[in-house]
N, C-alpha and C positions, 0 to 999 in steps of 0.2 A: 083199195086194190091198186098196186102201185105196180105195174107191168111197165113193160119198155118206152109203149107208146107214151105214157101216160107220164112217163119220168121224161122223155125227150120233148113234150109240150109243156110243160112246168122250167125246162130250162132256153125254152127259146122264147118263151112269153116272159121269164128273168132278164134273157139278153134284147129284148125289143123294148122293157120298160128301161133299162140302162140307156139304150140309144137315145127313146124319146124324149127322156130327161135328159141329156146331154143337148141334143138339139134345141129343146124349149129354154136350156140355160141360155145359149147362143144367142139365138133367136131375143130374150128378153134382154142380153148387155148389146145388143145390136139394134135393139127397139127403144132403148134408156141411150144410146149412143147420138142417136138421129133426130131422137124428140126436148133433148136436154141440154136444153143450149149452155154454152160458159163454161160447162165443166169434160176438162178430157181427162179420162181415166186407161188405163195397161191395161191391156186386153190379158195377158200373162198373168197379172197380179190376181186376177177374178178366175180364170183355168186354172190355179193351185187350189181353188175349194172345190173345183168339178170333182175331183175324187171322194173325198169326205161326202159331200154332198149326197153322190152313187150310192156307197155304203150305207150310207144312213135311210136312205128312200128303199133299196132294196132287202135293209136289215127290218126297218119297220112293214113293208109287204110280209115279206116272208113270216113276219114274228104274228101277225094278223091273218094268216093265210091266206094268204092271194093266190101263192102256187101251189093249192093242197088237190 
């Protein structure tokens, strides 16, 4: 039964798994930054896979039904 409700929490439970993985990536080059001594890495170089990344976590939810 895919009514309005049911299609609009399917796509806000899509954009809250987006954020939290976006945040959790943060969060772990932020917790690899402060615990890892000797080595400095580009904060930029590691945010060009955040996208890919998204895609990929919300392609396999979806393909597993996470938002059915």
């Amino acid at each position: 039964m895919n009514n309005e409700k049911s299609i609009q929490v399917g796509q806000t439970v899509l954009l809250s798994d987006a954020i939290l993985t976006a945040l959790a990536f943060i969060f772990a080059f932020l917790l690899r930054e402060n615990f890892v001594a000797g080595e400095v890495t580009d904060f930029y170089s590691h945010v060009a896979l955040l996208p890919l990344l998204l895609v990929f976590i919300v392609t396999l939810l979806s393909y597993f039904g996470a938002y059915q």
